[in-house]
GUZABA-986755 format. One record per residue (C-alpha): y, x, z. Coordinates in steps of 0.05 Angstrom, whole numbers, plus 5000, padded with zeros to 4 digits. Each point is the difference from the previous one (the first is absolute). Layout:
+------+------+------+
:   yy :   xx :   zz :
+------+------+------+
:    Y :    X :    Z :
...
+------+------+------+
This chain:
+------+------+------+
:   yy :   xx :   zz :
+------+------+------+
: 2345 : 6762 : 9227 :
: 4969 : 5031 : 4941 :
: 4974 : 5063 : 5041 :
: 4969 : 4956 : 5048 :
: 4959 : 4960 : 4954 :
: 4982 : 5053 : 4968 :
: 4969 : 5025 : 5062 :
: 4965 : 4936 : 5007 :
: 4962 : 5008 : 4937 :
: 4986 : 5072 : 5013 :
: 4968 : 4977 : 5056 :
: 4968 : 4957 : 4970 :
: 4976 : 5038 : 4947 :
: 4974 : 5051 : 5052 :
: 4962 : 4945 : 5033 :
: 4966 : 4982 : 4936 :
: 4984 : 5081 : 4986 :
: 4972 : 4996 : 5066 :
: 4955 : 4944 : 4985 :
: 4981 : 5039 : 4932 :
: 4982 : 5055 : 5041 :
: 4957 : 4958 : 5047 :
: 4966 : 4975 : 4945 :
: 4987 : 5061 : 4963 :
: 4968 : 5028 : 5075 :
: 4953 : 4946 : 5002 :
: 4971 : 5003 : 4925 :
: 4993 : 5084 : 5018 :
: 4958 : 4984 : 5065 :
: 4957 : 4954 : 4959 :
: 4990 : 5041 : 4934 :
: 4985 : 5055 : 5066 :
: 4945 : 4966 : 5011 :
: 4969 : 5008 : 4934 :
: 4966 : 5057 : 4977 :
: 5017 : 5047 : 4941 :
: 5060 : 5047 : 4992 :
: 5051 : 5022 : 5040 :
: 5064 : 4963 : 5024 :
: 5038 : 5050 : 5040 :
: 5053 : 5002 : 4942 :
: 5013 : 4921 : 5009 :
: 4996 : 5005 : 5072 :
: 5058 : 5055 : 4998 :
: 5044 : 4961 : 4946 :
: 4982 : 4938 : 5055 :
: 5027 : 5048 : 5064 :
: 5060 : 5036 : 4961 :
: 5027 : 4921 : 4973 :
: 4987 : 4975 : 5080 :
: 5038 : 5056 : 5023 :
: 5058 : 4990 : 4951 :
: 5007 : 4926 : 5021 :
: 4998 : 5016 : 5075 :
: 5060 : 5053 : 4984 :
: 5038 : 4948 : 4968 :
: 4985 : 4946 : 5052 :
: 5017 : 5048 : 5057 :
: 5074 : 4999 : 4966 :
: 5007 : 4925 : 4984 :
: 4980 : 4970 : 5061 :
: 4930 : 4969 : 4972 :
: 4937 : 4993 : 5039 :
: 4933 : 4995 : 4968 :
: 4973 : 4950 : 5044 :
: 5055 : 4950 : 5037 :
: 4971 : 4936 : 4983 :
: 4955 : 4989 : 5055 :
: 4932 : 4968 : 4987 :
: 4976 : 4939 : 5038 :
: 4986 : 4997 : 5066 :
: 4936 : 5020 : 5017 :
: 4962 : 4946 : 5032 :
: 4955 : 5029 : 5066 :
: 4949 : 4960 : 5012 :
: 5004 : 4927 : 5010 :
: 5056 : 4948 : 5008 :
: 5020 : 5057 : 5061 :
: 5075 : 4990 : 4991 :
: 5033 : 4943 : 4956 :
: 5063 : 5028 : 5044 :
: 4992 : 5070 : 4982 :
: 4987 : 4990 : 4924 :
: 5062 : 4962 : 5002 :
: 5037 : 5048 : 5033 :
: 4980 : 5054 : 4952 :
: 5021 : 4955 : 4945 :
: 5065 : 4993 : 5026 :
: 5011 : 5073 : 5005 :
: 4984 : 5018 : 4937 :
: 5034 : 4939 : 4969 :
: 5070 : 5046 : 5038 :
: 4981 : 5064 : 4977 :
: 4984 : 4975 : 4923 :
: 5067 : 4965 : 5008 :
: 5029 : 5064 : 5024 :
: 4967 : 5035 : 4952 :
: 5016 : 4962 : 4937 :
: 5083 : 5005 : 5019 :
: 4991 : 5088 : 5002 :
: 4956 : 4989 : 4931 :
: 5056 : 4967 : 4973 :
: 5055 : 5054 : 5018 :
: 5040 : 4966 : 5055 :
: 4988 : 5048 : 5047 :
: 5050 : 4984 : 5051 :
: 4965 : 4925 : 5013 :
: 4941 : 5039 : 4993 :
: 5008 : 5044 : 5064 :
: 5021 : 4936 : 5038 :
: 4939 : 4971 : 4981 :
: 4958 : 5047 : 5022 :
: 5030 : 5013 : 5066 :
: 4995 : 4933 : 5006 :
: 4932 : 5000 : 4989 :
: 4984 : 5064 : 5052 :
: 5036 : 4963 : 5058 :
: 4956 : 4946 : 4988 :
: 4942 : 5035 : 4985 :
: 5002 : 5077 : 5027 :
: 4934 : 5015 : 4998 :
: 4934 : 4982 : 4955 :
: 5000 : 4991 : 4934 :
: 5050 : 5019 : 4952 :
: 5048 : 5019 : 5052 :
: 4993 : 5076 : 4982 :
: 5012 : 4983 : 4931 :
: 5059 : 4955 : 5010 :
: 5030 : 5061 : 5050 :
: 4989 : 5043 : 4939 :
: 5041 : 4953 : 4952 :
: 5058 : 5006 : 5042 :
: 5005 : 5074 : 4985 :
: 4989 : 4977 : 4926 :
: 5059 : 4957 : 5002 :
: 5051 : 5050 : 5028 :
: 4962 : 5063 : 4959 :
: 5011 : 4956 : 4930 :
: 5075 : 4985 : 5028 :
: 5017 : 5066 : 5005 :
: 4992 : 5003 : 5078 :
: 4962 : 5059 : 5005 :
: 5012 : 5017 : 5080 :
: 4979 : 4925 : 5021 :
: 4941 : 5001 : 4950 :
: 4973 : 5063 : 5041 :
: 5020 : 4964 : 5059 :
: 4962 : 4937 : 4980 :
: 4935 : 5042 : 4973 :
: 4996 : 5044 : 5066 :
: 4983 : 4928 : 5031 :
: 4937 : 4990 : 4961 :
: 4983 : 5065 : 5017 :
: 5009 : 4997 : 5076 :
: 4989 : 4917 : 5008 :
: 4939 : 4994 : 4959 :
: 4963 : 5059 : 5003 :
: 4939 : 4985 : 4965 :
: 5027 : 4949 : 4949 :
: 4989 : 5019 : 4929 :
: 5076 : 5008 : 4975 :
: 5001 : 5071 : 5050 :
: 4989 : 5045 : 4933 :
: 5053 : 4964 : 4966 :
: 5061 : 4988 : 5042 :
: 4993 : 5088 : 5020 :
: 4995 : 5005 : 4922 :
: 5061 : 4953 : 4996 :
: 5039 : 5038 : 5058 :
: 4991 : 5074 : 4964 :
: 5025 : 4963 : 4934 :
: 5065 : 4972 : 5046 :
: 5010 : 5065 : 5034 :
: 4999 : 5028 : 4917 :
: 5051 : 4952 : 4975 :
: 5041 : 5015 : 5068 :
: 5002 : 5075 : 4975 :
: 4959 : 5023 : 5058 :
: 4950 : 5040 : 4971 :
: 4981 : 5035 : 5057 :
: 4976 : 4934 : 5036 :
: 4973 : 4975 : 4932 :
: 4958 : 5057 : 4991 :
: 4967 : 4992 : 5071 :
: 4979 : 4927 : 4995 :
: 4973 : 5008 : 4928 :
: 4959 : 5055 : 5045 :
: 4979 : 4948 : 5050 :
: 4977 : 4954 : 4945 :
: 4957 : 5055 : 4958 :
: 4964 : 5023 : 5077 :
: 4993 : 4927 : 5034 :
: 4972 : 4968 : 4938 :
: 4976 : 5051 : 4945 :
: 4960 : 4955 : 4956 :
: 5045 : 4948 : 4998 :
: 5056 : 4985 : 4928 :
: 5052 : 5011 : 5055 :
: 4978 : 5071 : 5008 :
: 5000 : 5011 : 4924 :
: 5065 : 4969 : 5006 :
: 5022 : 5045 : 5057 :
: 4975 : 5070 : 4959 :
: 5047 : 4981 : 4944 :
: 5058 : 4989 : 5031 :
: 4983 : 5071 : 5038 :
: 5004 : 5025 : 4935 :
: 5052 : 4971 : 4981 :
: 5051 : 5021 : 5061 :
: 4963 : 5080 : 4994 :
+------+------+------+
């Protein structure tokens, strides 16, 4: 019970780093803006803390952004229905959402299959499909996790959680002891999305198996 919440508050305390962070890259862009000296020293202090918070999230099971904004409203009264709809969805997948935050992983994963039955495509369904691996990957279930990431690969192609359920499946294959299969996804992630924290990710874990 004790490990568990203190996994809560790390979370927690990741999400409020995060927010730091955020912060931090907003006053940089504006002080950008002004003229006189340079800021590349902040604005690699800025990078090196982002990275360090994405390496931690990518073992905790955090995500920088999962609370979804409002709805956006498209032009006029078009669909009371639909806005209601979309309410109802998200009102699942923050439910959903709040049960994993808490650690109860198990109701968690029901939740969210729950929620993919009912709503298997749109929004949030990649990242719900994605929390599924999260739940088995944080209980220790390494082969389902990889299972469970390989379908937000293949299901939801362009969705935005693709970098990090391959990042999660190389760290799987890792904790499995197959560093063979590690080694090739942390590949995957450094060639399909270079730029990207889960490439940075990716290169130190190389490293790290070399």
């Amino acid at each position: 019970a004790d490990a568990g919440a203190n996994m809560i508050n790390l979370r927690d305390s990741v999400q409020n780093l995060r927010g730091s962070v955020d912060e931090m890259k907003k006053e940089f862009a504006a002080l950008n803006q002004q003229k006189g000296g340079s800021l590349k020293e902040m604005k690699e202090k800025i990078d090196d803390l982002s990275f360090r918070v994405e390496y931690i999230e990518s073992f905790i099971g955090v995500s920088k952004k999962e609370t979804p904004g409002a709805a956006k409203e498209e032009g006029k009264p078009a669909a009371a229905a639909g806005a209601e709809a979309r309410s109802e969805r998200e009102a699942a997948y923050q439910a959903a959402y709040k049960t994993f935050k808490e650690g109860k992983y198990a109701p968690a994963r029901e939740e969210f299959n729950k929620f993919l039955k009912q709503y298997p495509k749109g929004e949030y369904a990649d990242n719900a499909q994605f929390w599924v691996g999260e739940c088995y990957y944080l209980e220790g279930n390494y082969e389902k996790a990889i299972l469970e990431y390989e379908k937000v690969i293949k299901n939801y192609p362009k969705g935005g959680k693709n970098p990090d359920a391959m990042l999660k499946q190389g760290l799987a294959f890792q904790k499995l002891g197959d560093k063979q299969s590690a080694k090739l996804i942390f590949q995957q992630v450094t060639k399909k999305y270079p730029s990207s924290n889960q490439a940075k990710i990716a290169k130190a874990k190389l490293k790290e198996i070399k």
